[in-house]
Legacy VTK file of the C-alpha trace (Angstrom):
# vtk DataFile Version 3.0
C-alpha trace
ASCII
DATASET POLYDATA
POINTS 418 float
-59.633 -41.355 -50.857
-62.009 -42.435 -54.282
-59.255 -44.843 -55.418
-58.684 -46.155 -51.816
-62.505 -46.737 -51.494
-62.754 -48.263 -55.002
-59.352 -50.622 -54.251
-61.706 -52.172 -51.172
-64.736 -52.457 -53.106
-62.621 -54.557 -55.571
-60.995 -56.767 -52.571
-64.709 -57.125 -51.030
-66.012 -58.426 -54.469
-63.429 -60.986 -55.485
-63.535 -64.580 -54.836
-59.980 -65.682 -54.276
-59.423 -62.592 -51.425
-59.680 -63.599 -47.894
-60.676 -62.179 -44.535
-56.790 -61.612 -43.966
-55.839 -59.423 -47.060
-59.058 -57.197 -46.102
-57.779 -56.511 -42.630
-53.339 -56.304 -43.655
-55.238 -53.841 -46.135
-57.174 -51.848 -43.751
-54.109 -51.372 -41.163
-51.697 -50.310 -44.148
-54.180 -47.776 -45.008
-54.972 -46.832 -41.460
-51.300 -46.183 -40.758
-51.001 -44.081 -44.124
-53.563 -42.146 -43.287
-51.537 -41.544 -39.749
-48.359 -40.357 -41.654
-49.788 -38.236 -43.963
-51.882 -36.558 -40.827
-47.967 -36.533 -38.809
-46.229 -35.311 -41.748
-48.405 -32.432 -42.908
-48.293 -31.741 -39.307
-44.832 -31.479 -38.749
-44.617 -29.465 -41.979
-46.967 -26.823 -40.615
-44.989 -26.774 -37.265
-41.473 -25.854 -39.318
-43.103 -23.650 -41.568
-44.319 -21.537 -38.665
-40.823 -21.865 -36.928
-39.184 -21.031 -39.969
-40.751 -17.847 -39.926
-40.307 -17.515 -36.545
-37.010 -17.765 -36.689
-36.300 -15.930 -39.525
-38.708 -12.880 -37.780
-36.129 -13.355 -34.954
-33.000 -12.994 -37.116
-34.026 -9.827 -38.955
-34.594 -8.106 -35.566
-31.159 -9.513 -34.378
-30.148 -8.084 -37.901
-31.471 -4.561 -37.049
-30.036 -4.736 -33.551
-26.542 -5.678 -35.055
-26.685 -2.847 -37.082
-27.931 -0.260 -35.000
-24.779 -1.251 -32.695
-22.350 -1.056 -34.697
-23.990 2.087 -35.719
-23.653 3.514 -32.017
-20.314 1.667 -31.998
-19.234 4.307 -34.880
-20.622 7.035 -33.417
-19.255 6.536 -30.011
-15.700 5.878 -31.285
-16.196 9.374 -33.309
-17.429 11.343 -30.568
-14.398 9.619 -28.265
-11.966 10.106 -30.910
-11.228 6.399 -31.202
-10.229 4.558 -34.048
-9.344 0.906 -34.743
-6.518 -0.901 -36.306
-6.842 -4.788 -37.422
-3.390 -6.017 -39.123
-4.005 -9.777 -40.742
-0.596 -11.532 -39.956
-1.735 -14.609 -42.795
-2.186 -12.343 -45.524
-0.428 -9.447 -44.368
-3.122 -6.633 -44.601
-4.535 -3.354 -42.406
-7.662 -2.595 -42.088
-8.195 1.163 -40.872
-11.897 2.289 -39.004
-13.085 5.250 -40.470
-12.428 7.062 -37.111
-9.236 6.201 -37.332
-8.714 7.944 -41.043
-10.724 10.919 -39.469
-7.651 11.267 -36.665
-4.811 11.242 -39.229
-7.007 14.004 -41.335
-7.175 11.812 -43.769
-9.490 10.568 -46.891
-10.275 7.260 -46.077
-9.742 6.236 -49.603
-6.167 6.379 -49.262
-5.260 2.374 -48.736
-3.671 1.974 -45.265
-0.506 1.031 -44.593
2.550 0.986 -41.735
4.142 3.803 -44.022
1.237 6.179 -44.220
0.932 5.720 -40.380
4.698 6.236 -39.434
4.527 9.622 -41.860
2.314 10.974 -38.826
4.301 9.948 -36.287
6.640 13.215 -34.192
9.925 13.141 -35.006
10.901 12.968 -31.410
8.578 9.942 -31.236
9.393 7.728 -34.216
12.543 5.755 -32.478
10.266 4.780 -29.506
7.375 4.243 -31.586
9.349 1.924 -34.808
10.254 -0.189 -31.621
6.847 -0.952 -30.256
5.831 -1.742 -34.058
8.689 -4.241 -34.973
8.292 -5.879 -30.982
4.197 -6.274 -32.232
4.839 -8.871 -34.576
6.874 -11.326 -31.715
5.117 -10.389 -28.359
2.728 -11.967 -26.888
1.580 -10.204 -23.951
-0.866 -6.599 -25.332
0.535 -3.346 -24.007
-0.903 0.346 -24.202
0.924 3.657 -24.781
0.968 7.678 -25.553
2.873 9.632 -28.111
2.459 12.234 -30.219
1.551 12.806 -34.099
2.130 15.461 -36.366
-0.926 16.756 -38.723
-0.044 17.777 -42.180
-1.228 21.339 -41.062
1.693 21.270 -38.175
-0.731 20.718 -35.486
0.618 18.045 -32.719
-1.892 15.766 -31.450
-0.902 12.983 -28.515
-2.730 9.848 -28.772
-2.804 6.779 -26.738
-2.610 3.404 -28.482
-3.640 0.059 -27.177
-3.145 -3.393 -29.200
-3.958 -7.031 -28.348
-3.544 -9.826 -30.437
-4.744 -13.158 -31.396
-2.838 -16.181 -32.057
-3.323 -19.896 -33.153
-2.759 -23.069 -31.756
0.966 -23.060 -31.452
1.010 -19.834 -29.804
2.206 -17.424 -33.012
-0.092 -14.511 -33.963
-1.426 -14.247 -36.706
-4.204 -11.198 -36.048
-3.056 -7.945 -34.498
-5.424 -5.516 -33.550
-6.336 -2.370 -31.465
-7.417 1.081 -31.112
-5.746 4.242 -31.190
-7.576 7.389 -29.545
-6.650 11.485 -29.870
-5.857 12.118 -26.115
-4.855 15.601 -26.793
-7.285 17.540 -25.369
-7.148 14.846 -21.715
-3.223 15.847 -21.983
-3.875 19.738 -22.377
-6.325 19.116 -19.104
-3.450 17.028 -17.534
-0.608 19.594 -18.246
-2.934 21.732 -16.407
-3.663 19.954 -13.514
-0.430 19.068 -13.002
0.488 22.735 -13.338
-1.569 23.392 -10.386
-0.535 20.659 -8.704
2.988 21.433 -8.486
1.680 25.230 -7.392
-0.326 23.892 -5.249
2.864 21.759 -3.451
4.982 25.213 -3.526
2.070 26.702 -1.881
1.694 24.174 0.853
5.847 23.983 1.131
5.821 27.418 1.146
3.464 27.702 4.110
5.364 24.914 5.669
8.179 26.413 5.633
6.789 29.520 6.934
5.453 27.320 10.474
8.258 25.585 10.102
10.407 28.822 10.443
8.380 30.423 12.997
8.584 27.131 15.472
12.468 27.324 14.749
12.049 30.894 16.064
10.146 30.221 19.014
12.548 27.233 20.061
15.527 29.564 19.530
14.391 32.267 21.429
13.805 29.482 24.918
17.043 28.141 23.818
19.112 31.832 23.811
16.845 32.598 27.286
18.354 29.354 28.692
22.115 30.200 27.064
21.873 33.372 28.390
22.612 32.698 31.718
25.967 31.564 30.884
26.570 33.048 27.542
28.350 36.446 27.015
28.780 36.565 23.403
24.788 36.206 22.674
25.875 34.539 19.412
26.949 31.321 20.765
23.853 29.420 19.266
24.455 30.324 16.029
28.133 29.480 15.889
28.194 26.078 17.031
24.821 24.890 14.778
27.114 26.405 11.825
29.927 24.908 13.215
28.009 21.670 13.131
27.025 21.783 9.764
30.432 23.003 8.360
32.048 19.794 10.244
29.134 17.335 9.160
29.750 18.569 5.445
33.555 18.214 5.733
33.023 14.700 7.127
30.503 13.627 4.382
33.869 13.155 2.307
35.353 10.362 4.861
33.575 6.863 3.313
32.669 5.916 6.671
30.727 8.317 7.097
29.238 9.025 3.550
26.358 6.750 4.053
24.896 8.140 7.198
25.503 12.180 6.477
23.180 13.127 3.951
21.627 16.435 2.487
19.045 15.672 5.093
21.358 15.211 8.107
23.241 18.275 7.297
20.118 20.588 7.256
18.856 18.800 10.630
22.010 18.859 12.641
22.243 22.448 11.963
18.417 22.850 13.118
18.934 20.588 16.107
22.227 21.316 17.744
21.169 24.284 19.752
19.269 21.706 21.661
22.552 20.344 23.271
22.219 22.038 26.259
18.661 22.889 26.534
18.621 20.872 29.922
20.177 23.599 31.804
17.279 25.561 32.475
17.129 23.406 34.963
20.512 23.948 36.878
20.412 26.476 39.698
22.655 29.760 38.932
24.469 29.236 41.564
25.659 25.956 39.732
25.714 26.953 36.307
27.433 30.559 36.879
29.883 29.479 39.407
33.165 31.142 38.596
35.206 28.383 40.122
35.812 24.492 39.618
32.602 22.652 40.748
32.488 20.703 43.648
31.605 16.628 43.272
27.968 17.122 44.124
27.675 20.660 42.014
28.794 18.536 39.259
27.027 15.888 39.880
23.957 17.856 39.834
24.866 19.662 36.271
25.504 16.540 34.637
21.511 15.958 35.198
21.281 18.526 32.211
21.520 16.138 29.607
19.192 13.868 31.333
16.478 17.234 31.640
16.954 18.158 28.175
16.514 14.372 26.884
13.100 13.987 28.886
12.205 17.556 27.715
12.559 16.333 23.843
11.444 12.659 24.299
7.916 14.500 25.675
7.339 16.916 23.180
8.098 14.338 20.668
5.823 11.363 21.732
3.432 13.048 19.554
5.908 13.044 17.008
7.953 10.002 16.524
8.776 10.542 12.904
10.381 14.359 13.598
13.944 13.648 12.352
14.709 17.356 13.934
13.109 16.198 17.447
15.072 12.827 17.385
18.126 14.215 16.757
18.119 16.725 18.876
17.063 13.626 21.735
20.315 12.228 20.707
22.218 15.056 21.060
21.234 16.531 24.444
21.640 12.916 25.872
24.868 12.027 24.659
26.669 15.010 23.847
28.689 14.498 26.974
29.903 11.026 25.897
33.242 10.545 25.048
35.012 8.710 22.422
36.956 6.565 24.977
33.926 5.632 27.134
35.339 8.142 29.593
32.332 10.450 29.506
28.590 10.407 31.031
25.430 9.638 31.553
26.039 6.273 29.856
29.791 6.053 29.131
29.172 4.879 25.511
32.762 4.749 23.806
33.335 4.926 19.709
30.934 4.093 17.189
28.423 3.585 19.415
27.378 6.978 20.304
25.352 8.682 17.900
27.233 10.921 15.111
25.194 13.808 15.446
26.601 13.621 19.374
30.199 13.064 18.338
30.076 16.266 15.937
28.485 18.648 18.549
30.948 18.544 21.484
34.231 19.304 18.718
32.052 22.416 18.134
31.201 23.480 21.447
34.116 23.535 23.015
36.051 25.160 20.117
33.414 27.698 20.430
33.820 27.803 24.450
37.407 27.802 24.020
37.625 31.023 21.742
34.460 32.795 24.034
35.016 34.547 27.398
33.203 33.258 30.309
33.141 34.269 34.003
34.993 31.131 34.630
37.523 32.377 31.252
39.321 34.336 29.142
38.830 33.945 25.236
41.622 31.931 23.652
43.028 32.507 20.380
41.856 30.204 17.177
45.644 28.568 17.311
45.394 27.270 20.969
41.706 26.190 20.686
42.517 24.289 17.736
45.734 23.019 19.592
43.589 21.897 23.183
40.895 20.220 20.818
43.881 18.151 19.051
45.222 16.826 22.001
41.841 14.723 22.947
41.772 13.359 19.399
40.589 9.602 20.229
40.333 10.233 24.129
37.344 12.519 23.750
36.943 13.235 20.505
36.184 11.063 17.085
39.858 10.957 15.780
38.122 11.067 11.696
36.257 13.824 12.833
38.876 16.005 14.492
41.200 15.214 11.031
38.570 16.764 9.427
38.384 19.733 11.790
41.890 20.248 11.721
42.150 19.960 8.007
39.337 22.750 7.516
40.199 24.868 10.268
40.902 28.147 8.323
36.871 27.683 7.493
36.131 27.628 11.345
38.125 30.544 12.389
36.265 32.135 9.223
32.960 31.379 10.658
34.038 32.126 14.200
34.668 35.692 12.986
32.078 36.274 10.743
29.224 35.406 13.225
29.810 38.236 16.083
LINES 1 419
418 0 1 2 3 4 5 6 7 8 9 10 11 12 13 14 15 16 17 18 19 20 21 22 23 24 25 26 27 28 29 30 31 32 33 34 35 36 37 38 39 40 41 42 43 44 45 46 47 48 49 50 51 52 53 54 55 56 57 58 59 60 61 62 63 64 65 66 67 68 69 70 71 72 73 74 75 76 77 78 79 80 81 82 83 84 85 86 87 88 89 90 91 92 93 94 95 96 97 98 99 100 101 102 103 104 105 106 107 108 109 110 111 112 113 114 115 116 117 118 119 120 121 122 123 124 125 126 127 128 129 130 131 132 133 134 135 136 137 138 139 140 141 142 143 144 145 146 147 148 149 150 151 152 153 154 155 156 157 158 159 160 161 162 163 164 165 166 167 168 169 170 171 172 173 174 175 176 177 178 179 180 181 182 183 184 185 186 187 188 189 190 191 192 193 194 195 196 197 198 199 200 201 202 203 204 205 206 207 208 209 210 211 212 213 214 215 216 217 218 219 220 221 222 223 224 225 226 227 228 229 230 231 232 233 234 235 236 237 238 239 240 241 242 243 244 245 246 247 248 249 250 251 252 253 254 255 256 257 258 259 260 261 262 263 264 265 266 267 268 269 270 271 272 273 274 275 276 277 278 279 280 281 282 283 284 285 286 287 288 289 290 291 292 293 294 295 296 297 298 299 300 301 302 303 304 305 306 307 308 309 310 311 312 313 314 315 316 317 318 319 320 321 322 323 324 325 326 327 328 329 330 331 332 333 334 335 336 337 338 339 340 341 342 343 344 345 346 347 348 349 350 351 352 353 354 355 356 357 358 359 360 361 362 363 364 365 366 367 368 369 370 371 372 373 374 375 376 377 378 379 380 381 382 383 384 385 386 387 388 389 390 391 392 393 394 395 396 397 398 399 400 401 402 403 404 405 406 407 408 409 410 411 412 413 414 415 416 417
């Protein structure tokens, strides 16, 4: 300020200087004075950002580190360890976690090798796989497998990798975690343990209502056969009867796709239900010794009609009951015959329902070898012989081949069922 002050004293006091150079020389000096005033300013105002800022970063410093310190900590307590394979330079990088599942000192350089030592025998095809795929997918995948400590203890871990790639769409950084699982498998083994008791329990007790509703229906079904029935076992012929002919028949292609495990169990359950319509013929229709007149038998052919409606009420509740909707089938068209010949509906062939095509063949040959009050018994030869002679008038011609072929195992059955 002394030399500026001196430098206009100087201007003021010489002759030669004019009015002009005094006032170019006041504004230069003015507008210095305005610089220096902006620039220590401005200086101040970083200075005190610059330690602003760096305040800012040495608390985003400590944060950093305190995160990755609960990063470590929570991959320790959840048994988790990371992987990081560099595809440029070819190196693996192992988390300390990770060296503390394989039981490990961490010292020990890591490497594909070291890792694939660990892996369980049984484990090491599937597992060499996923490694060599690594290196050319491009899509991250997760899975479980088991390693084997140096101490012989078997751990299961699960493994998870993602990758990174560059701008052509190769990898070049692998990376992922691997976790010990073993102690989540033990708890799974378990639950699935009790699980699977838990479904015998539940199938047992179904079974158990299942078999005492089979009972009950039975025992309405022998009350209503017992009107008519002298042998008392007739029920329990003809559903075998059923079943043995429905198994013999599952050989025939045609019918291999539509007689199943499940069919065979069902027709057995359901074909008692045939006739379960005639509770609702008067005695002195359904006993009559002699040949029925056109309106008595007009009046028993309403059975199957009864025992359909019967069926199709108890099972609006339960649409899905295979047992129920067979059993519909049965009672309504059990009287159908192959050539169209037969009633309510006259269906002929393929159209009436299998399970109705199989239940007459057994009924009758189980009439024909049972006394009635309208009939002797007949021997096994001349039932078989009677049932023959309506092959593809009233009965399915594939299924009476079959009968025929296996009829040793009906007159078997026939006998062993008193």
């Amino acid at each position: 300020m002394k030399n500026r002050t001196f430098a206009l004293q100087e201007i003021l006091s010489g002759d030669k200087r004019s009015e002009t150079d005094i006032k170019v020389y006041a504004l230069e000096s003015f507008a210095k004075e305005i610089d220096y005033q902006n620039q220590t300013e401005l200086l101040t105002k970083l200075i005190l950002n610059h330690a602003t800022i760096t305040k800012q970063m040495e608390q985003l410093n400590r944060e950093l580190v305190h995160n990755r310190e609960m990063l470590d900590e929570a991959q320790e307590i959840a048994l988790l360890g990371r992987w990081d394979i560099n595809l440029v330079d070819s190196s693996m990088l192992w988390s300390e976690s990770m060296y503390a599942i394989l039981e490990i000192n961490s010292s020990i350089p890591a490497s594909s090798d070291l890792f694939f030592s660990f892996v369980h025998s049984d484990d090491l095809e599937q597992v060499a796989s996923m490694f060599r795929d690594m290196f050319t997918m491009t899509k991250s995948w997760a899975t479980r497998y088991r390693l084997l400590m140096k101490s012989g203890k078997i751990k299961w871990v699960h493994v998870r990798f993602r990758y990174k790639s560059d701008d052509k769409g190769n990898p070049i950084h692998l990376y992922g975690t691997i976790q010990d699982v073993t102690e989540l498998k033990r708890i799974e083994d378990e639950l699935e343990k009790h699980s699977q008791h838990l479904e015998e329990l539940v199938e047992e007790k179904v079974q158990e209502i299942s078999a005492s509703q089979m009972a009950t229906i039975y025992a309405l079904i022998k009350l209503s056969e017992s009107r008519d029935d002298d042998t008392g076992a007739h029920i329990e012929r003809t559903a075998s009867f059923c079943r043995l002919l429905a198994e013999q028949a599952r050989l025939n292609p045609k019918y291999k796709e539509r007689i199943d495990d499940d069919f065979i169990k069902t027709i057995y359950k359901a074909s008692p239900l045939h006739d379960i319509g005639k509770v609702g013929i008067p005695d002195s229709i359904l006993l009559k010794p002699g040949k029925l007149t056109e309106d008595e038998f007009a009046v028993m052919k309403t059975h199957v009609l009864l025992g359909y409606e019967t069926l199709a009420k108890a099972g609006q509740d339960y649409d899905r009951n295979a047992f129920l909707k067979m059993g519909m089938d049965i009672a309504l068209y059990h009287h159908e015959k192959w050539n169209g010949s037969g009633y309510v509906h006259g269906l002929a062939g393929n159209d009436i329902p299998i399970s109705a095509r199989i239940i007459p063949i057994a009924d009758v040959y189980d009439a024909l070898r049972s006394k009635r009050v309208y009939k002797e018994a007949f021997s096994h030869e001349k039932s078989v012989d009677i049932i023959s002679a309506d092959k593809g008038s009233h009965f399915d011609p594939d299924l009476i081949d079959a009968f025929v072929q296996h009829q040793d195992q009906f007159e078997s059955l026939y006998l062993s069922i008193g």
